[in-house]
VOMAR-270746 format. One record per residue (C-alpha): residue in one letter; x negated, y, z; residue number from 1. Coordinates in steps of 0.05 Angstrom, whole numbers, plus 32768, in hexadecimal, padded with zeros to 4 digits. Example, Ala and Ser with C-alpha at 12.3 -4.5 7.8 and 13.67 -1.06 7.14 Angstrom:
+------+------+------+------+-----+
! code !    x !    y !    z ! pos !
+------+------+------+------+-----+
!    a ! 7F0A ! 7FA6 ! 809C !   1 !
!    s ! 7EEF ! 7FEB ! 808F !   2 !
+------+------+------+------+-----+
# end
This chain:
+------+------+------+------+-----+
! code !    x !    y !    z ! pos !
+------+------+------+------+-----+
!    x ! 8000 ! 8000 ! 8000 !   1 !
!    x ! 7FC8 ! 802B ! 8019 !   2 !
!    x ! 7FA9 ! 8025 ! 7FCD !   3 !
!    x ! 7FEF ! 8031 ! 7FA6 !   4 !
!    x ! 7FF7 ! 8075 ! 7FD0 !   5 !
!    x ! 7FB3 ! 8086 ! 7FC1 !   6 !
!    x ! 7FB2 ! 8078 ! 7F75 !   7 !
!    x ! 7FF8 ! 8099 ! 7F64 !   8 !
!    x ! 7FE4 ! 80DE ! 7F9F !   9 !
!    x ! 7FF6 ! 8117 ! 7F7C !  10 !
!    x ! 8029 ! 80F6 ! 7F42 !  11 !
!    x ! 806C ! 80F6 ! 7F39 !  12 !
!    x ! 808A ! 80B1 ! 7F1E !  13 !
!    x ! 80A5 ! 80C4 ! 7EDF !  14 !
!    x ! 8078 ! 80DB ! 7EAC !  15 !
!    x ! 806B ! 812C ! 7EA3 !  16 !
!    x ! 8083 ! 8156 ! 7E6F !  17 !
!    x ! 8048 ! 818A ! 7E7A !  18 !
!    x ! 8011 ! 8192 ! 7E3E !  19 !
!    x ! 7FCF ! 81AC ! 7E40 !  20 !
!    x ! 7FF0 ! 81F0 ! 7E34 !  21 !
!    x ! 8023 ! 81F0 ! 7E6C !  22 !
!    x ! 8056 ! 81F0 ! 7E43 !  23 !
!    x ! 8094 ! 81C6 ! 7E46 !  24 !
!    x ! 8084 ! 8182 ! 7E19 !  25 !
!    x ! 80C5 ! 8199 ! 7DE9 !  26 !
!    x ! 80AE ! 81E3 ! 7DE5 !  27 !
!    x ! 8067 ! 81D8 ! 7DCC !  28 !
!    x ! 807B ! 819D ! 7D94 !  29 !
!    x ! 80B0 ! 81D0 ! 7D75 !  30 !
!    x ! 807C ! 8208 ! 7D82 !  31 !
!    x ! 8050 ! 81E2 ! 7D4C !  32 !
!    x ! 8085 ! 81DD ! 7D10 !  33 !
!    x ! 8099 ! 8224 ! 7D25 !  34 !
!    x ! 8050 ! 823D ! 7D14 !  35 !
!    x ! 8052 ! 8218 ! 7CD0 !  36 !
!    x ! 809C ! 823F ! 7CC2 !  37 !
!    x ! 807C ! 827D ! 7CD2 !  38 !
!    x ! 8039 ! 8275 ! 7CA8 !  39 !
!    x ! 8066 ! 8254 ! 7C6C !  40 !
!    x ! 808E ! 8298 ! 7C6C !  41 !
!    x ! 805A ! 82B8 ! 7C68 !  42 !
!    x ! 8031 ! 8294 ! 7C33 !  43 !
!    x ! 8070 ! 82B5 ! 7C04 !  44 !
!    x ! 8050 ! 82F3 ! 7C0A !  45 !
!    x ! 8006 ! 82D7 ! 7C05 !  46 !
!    x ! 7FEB ! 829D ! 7BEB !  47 !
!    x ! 7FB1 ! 829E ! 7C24 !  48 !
!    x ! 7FE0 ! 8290 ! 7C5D !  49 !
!    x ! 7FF6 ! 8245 ! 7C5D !  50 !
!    x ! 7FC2 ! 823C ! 7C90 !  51 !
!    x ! 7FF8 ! 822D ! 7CCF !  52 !
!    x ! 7FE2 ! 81E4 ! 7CD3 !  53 !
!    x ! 7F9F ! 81F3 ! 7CE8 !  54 !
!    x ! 7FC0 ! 8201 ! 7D2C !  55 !
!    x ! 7FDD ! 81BD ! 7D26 !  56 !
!    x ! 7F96 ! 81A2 ! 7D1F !  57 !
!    x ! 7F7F ! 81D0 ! 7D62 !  58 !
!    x ! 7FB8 ! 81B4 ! 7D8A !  59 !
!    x ! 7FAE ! 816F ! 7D71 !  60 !
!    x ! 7F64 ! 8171 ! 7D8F !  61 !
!    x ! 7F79 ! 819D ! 7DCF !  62 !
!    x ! 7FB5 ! 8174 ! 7DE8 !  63 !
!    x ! 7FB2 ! 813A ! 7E0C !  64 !
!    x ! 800D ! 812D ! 7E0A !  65 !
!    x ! 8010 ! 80F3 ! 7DD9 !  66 !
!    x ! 8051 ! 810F ! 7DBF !  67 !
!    x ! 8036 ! 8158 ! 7DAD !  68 !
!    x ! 7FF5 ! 8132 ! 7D92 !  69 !
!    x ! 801E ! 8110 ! 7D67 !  70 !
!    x ! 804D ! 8149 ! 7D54 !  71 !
!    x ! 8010 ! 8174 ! 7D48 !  72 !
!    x ! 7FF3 ! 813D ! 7D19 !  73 !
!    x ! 8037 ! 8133 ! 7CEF !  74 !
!    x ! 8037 ! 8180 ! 7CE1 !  75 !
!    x ! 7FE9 ! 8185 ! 7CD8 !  76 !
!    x ! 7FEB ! 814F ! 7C9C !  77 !
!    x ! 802D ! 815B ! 7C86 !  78 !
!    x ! 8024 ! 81A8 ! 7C7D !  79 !
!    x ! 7FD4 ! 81A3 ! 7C6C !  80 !
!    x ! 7FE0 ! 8176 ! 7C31 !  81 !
!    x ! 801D ! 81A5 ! 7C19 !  82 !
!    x ! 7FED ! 81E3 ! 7C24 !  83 !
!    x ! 7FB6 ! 81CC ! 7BFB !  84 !
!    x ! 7FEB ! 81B0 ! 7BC0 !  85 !
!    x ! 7FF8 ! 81F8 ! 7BC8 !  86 !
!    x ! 7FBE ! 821D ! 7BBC !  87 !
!    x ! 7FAC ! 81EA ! 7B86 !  88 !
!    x ! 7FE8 ! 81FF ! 7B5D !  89 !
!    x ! 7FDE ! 8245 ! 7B64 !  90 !
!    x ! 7F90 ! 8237 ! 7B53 !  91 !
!    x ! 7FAC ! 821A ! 7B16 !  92 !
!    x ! 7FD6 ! 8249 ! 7B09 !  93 !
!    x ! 7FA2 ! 8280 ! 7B09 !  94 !
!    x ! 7F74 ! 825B ! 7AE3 !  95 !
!    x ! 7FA6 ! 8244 ! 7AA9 !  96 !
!    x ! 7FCC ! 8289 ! 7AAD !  97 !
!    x ! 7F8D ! 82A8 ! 7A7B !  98 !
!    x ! 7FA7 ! 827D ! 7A3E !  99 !
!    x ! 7FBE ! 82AD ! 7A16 ! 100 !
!    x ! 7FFE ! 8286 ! 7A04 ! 101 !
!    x ! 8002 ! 824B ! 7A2D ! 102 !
!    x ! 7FEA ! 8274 ! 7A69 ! 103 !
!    x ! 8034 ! 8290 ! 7A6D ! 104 !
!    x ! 8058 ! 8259 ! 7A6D ! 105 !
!    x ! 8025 ! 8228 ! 7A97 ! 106 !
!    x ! 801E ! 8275 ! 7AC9 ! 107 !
!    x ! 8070 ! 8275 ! 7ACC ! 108 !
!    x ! 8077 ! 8229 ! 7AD2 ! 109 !
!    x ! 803D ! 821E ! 7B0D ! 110 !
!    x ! 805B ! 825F ! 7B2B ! 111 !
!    x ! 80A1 ! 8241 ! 7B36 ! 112 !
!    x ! 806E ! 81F8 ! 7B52 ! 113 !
!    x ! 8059 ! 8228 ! 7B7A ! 114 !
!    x ! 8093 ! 8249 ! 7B99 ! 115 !
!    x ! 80B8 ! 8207 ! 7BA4 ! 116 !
!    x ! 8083 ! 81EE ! 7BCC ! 117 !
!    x ! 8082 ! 8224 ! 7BFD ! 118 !
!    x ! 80D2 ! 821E ! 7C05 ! 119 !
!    x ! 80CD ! 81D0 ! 7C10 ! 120 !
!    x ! 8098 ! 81E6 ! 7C4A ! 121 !
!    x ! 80C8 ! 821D ! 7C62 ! 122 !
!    x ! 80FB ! 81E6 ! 7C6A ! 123 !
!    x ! 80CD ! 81AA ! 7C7F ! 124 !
!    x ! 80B8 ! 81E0 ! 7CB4 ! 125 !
!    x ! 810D ! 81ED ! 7CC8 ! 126 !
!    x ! 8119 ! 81A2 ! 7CC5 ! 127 !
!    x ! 80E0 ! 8192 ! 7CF1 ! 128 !
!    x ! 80EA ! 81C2 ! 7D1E ! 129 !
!    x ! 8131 ! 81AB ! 7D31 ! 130 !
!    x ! 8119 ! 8161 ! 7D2E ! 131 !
!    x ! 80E5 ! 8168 ! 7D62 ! 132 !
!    x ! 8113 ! 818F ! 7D91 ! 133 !
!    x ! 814A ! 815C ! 7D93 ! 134 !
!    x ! 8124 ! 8118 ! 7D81 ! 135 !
!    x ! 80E4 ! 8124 ! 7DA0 ! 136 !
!    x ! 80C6 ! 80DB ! 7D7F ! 137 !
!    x ! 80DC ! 80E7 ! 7D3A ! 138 !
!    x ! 80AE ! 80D8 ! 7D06 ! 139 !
!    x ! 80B1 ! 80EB ! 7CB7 ! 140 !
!    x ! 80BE ! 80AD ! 7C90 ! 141 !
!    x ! 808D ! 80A7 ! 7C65 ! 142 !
!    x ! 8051 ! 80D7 ! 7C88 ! 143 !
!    x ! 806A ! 80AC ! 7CC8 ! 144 !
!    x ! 804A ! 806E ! 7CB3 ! 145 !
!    x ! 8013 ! 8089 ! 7C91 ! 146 !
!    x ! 7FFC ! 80A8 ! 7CD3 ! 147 !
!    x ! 800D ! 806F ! 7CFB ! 148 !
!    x ! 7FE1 ! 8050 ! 7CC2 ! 149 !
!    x ! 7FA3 ! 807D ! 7CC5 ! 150 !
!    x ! 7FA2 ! 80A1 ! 7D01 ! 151 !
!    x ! 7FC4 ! 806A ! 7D33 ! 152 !
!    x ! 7F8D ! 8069 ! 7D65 ! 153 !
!    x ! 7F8D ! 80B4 ! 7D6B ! 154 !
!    x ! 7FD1 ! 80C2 ! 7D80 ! 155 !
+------+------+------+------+-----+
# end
């Protein structure tokens, strides 16, 4: 008995919601979709600013909550790989838009690529959001398991 007292001093018995930032567990995994909305509404104004899931990458590393690790992870590769599809197409689109004919129509059609990808991050980022407020273990389909997959030991 004396052992059991001594191991668990200082604990409650359920689990703790706190994180590393001393925020509530619910707060901080929203909080990381929330900064990918905010830099995705701003990348329509700038095509330098799709940069939100570096946080993602910072919180991953910081946080020791398996839940915000993992929420953190989700957004890092699902808005990392969406950012640099993004800046590819608008590379593209610079480089092609000096044709003197085709450059107008490849310029108009990788400008429209373009724009569509920062709405489907605007809504991944709204969809997200929600999800990890109410279902705090939800997992995109198809990033899910490739996570799970790749980065299993690390969440």
């Amino acid at each position: 008995m004396m052992n059991r007292d001594r191991i668990t001093r200082g604990r409650t018995a359920t689990r703790s919601s706190a994180t590393t930032f001393g925020l509530s567990e619910q707060l901080e995994r929203v909080s990381l979709y929330l900064i990918n909305l905010l830099a995705s509404i701003l990348a329509l104004f700038s095509w330098l600013l799709p940069f939100g899931w570096l946080v993602s990458l910072v919180v991953f590393f910081i946080e020791k909550n398996r839940n915000v690790r993992w929420h953190a992870l989700q957004s890092a590769v699902v808005f990392g790989s969406l950012s640099i599809v993004y800046m590819l197409v608008v590379f593209l689109k610079w480089l092609l838009g000096g044709i003197w004919v085709l450059g107008f129509f490849t310029s108009l059609g990788l400008g429209l690529l373009a724009s569509v990808i920062v709405w489907v991050m605007i809504l991944l980022a709204v969809w997200l959001t929600i999800m990890a407020f109410f279902r705090p273990g939800y997992r995109l389909p198809f990033v899910g398991r490739m996570i799970e997959g790749t980065f299993g030991r690390w969440t």
